[in-house]
C-alpha positions in Angstrom: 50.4 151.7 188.8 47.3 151.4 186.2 48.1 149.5 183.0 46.2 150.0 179.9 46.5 151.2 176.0 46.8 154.7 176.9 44.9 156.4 173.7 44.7 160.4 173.0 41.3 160.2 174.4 42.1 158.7 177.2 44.8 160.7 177.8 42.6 163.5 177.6 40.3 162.9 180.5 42.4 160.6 182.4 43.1 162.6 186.1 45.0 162.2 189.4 43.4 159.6 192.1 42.4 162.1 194.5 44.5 160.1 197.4 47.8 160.5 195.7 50.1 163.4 194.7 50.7 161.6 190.8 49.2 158.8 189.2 51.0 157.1 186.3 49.3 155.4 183.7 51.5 152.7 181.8 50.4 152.1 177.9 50.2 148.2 177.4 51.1 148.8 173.7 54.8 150.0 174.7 56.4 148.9 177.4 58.0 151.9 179.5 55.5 154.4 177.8 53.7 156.2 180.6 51.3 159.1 181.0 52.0 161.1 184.6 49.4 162.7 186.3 49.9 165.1 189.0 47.0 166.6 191.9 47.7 169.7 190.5 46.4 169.1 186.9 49.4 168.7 185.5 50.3 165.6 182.7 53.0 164.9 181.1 54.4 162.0 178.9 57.5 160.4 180.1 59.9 156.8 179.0 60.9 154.7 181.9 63.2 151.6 181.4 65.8 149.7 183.0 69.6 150.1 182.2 72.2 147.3 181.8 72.8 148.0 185.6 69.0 147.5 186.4 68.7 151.3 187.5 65.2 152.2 186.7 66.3 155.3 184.3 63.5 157.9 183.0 63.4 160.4 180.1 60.8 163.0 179.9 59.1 162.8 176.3 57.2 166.5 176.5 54.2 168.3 178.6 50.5 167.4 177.5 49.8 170.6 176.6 53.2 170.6 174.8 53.0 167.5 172.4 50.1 165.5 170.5 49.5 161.8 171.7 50.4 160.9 168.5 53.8 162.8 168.7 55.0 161.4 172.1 53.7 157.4 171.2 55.7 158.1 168.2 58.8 159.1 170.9 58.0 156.1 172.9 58.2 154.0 169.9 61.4 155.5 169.3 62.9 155.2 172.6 61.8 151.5 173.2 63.5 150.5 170.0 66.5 152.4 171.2 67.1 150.6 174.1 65.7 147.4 172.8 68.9 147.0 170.8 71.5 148.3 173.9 71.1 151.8 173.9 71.1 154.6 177.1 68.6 157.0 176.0 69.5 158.9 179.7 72.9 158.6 179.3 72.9 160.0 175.7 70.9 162.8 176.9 73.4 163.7 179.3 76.4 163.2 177.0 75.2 165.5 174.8 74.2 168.3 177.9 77.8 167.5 178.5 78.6 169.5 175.0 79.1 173.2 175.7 77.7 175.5 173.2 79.4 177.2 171.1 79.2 180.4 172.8 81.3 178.7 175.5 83.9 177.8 173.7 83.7 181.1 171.8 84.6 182.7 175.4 87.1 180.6 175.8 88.5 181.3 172.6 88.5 184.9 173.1 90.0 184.6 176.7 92.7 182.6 175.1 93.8 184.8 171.8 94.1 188.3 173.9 96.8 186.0 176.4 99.0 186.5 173.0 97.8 188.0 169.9 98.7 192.2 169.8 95.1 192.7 168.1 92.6 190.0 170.1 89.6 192.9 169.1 90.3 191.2 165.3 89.5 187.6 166.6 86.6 189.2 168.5 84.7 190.6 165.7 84.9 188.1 163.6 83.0 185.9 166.7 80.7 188.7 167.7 79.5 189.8 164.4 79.1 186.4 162.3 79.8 183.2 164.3 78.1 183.7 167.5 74.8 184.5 166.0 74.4 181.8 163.8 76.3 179.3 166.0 76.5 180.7 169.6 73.4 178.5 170.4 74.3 175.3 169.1 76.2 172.3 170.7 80.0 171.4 169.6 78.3 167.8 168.0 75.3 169.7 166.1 77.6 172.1 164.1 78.0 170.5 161.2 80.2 170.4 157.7 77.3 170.9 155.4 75.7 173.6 157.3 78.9 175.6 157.9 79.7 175.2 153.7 76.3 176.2 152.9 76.4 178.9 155.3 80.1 180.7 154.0 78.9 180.1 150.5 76.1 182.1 151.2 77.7 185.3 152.2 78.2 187.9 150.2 81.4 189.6 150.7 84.9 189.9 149.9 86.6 186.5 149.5 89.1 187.6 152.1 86.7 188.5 154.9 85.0 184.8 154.1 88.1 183.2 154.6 88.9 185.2 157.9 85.6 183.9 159.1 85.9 179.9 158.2 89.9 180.7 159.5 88.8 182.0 163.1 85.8 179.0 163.5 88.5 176.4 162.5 90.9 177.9 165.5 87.9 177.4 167.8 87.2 173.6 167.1 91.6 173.2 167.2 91.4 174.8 171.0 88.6 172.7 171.6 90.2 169.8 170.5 93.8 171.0 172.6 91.3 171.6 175.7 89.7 168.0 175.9 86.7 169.6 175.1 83.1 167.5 175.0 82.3 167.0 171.4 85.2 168.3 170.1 86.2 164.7 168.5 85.5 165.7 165.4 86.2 169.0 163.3 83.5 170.1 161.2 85.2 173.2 160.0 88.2 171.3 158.8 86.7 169.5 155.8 84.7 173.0 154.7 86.6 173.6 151.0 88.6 176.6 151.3 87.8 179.3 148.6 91.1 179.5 146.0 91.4 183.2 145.6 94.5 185.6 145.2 94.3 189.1 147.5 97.7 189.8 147.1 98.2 193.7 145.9 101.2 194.6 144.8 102.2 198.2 144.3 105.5 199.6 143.7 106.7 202.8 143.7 109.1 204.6 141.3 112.0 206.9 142.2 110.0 209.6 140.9 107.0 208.6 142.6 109.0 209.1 145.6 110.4 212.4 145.2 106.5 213.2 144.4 105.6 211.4 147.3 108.3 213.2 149.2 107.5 216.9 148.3 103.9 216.1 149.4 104.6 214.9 152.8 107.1 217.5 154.0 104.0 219.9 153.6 101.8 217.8 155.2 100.0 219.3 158.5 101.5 216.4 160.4 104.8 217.1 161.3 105.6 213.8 162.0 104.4 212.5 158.3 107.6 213.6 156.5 109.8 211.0 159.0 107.1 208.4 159.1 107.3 207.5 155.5 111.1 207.6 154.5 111.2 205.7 157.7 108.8 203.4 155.7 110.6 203.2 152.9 113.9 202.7 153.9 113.4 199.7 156.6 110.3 197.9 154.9 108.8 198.0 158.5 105.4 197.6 158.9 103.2 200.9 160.0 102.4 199.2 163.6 105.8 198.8 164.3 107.1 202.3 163.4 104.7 204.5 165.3 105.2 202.2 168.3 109.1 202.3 167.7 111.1 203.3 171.1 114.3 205.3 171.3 116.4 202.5 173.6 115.7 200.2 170.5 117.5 202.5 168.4 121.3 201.2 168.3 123.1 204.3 166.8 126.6 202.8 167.2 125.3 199.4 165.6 123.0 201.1 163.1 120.3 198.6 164.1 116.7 198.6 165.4 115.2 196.1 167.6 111.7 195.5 166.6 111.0 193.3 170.0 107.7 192.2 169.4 106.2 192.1 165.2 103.5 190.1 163.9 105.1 186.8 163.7 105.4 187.5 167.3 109.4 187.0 167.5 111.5 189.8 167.5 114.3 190.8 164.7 116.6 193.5 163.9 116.4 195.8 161.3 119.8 197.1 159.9 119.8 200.9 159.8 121.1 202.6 156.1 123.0 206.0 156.3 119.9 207.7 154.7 117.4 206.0 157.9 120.4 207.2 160.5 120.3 210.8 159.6 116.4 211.1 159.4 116.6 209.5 163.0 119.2 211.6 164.0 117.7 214.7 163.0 114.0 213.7 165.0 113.0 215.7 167.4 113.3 214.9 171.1 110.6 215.1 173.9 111.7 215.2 177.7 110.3 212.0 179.1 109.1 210.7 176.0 110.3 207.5 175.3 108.6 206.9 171.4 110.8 207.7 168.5 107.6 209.4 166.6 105.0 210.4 168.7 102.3 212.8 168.2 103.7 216.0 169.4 100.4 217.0 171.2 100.2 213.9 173.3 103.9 212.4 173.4 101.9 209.0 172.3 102.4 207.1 169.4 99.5 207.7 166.6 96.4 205.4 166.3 96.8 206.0 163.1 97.6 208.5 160.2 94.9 208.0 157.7 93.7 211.8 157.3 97.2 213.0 156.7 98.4 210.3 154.4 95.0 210.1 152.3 95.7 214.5 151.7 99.4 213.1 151.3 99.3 210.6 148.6 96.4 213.3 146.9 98.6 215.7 146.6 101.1 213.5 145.1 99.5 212.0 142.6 98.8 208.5 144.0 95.4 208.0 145.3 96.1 204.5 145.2 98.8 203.9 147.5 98.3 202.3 150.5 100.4 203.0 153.6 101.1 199.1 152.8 103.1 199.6 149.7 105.3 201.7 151.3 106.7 197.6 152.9 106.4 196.4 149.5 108.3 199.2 147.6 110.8 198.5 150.3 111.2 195.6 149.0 111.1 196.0 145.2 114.1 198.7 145.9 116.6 196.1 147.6 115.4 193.1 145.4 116.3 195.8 142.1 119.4 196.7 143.6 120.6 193.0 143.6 120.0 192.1 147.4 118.7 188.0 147.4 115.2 187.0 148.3 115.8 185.7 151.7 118.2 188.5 152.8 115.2 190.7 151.8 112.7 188.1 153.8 114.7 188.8 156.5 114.8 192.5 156.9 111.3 192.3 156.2 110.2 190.1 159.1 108.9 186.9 156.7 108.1 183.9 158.8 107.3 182.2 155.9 109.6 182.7 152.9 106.0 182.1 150.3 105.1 185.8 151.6 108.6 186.8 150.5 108.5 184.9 146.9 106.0 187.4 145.8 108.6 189.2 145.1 110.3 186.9 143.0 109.5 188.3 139.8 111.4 190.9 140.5 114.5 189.1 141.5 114.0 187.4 137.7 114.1 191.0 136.7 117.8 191.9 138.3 119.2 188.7 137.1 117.6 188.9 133.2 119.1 192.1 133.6 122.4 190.5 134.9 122.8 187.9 132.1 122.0 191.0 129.5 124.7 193.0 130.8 127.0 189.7 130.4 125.9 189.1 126.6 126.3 192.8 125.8 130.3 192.6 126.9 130.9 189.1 125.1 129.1 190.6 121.8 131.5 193.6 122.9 134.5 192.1 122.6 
């Protein structure tokens, strides 16, 4: 066990006795600073020192051919001071191997989400395409607030998808944090500033944009179209929820449909209007088919029906209406015709009644309208 101020020149020449398998060389300047040397020409720098237990513990500062001299005393230095004032340079090390990257919890995450969510592939994009790139590598405890804000701020695209992202990395740490997870003490997402922005779109149809509308779809090339959106229109249901619709949810006696499974994840019933009744009465049956509207050429419900709506709404005039507003003219309909806010909230599946208060202006409408009517009797009489 050689003692002496271990310098890069040294260090340089300094070899393996030829007796022995390693020969370490302990630096005089700092104490637990050693230079290995192995028969086979190998050299490393490594720290040695003694815990609070007296376990002789040793941390490996970098290869020869890896680091300067000058770059591993500075270590050494670094290390000495550490445990000079209490610290476990061995112990932190493992702490922090103890971390799991966040491409482990990521997994996790994912594994977690498609146990419950109808659309997991949503949660998985988002990971796939922009967190596990820049983050997948990095430990829970090196993530930080700073980086993360510096990194959202940076992107460029729609506010929404931003606020997707920062949503679906803030869902990670919470699991983590739910697990027990290593490192997961702290939240870095949490404090990143949320962007203030409004995506809310509202579109409303007119009675005559209907009849329009109406026209257009019953010569649409999908048979199915011209059920599809009345259906729409007179239940306020989502899209997802019709096409997957099944006929032993359909209460005709009741005039009701059980939606069993929506995106709030609870079920609800839908109350059925004379107008909805007949256009389900009049649907055409499929032996063995259990879907209320399936594709006639597979007895499946559709993936979609973006090709026939977009010739649809062309043809009617309104390029601009989404599939979407068909929920939200649903909604201006009832509010106009006097129906309350959270009787309308509830037909339309709101799990939070601030999704149905967008609609409040319209409510404002019936009820100036109300008070009008009043003033014009009293002035009347």
């Amino acid at each position: 066990m050689p003692k002496m101020k271990l310098t890069a020149s040294f260090c340089a020449i300094a070899d393996c006795d030829s007796d022995r398998k390693r020969t370490d060389f302990y630096d005089t300047g700092i104490t637990g600073f050693v230079l290995e040397c192995h028969q086979s020409g190998h050299k490393s720098y490594t720290f040695r020192y003694h815990d609070e237990t007296k376990r002789q513990r040793q941390i490996k500062i970098g290869n020869y051919a890896d680091v300067t001299f000058d770059q591993a005393k500075r270590k050494a230095k670094e290390l000495r001071s550490s445990v000079t004032l209490g610290g476990d340079p061995v112990a932190v090390k493992q702490e922090k191997k103890a971390v799991p990257l966040y491409s482990q919890l990521a997994e996790q995450h994912l594994a977690h989400a498609r146990t419950y969510q109808k659309t997991p592939a949503n949660v998985e994009r988002i990971i796939r395409i922009h967190l596990l790139p820049r983050w997948g590598r990095m430990r829970l405890t090196d993530i930080k607030t700073q980086d993360i804000a510096l990194w959202l701020a940076e992107k460029d695209m729609a506010p929404a998808t931003i606020e997707k992202i920062r949503i679906t990395f803030n869902r990670s740490f919470e699991l983590a944090a739910k697990w027990g997870m290593a490192g997961a003490d702290v939240n870095p997402v949490k404090a990143v500033p949320r962007k203030r922005f409004s995506n809310a779109r509202e579109r409303f149809l007119t009675a005559k944009d209907v009849e329009r509308l109406k026209v257009a779809v019953d010569a649409s090339a999908n048979k199915q179209l011209k059920h599809i959106v009345p259906l729409l229109l007179l239940t306020g249901a989502r899209k997802t929820e019709l096409l997957t619709a099944r006929w032993e949810h359909i209460d005709m006696e009741r005039r009701s449909w059980l939606i069993p499974t929506s995106k709030t994840g609870k079920h609800r019933y839908v109350p059925l209007s004379q107008p909805a009744m007949d256009i389900i009465a009049a649907l055409p049956r499929f032996d063995g088919c259990p879907w209320l509207l399936p594709n006639p050429d597979t007895l499946k419900p559709y993936t979609g029906i973006k090709r026939a709506w977009d010739t649809a709404r062309k043809a009617a005039g309104l390029p601009d209406v989404r599939v979407h507003d068909l929920r939200h003219s649903a909604a201006s309909f009832m509010i106009n015709a006097g129906v309350d806010l959270y009787a309308v909230g509830r037909i339309l599946g709101h799990a939070d009644h601030k999704s149905t208060m967008r609609y409040s202006h319209l409510a404002n409408d019936t009820l100036r309208a109300a008070v009008e009517a009043g003033a014009s009797r009293m002035n009347a009489a």
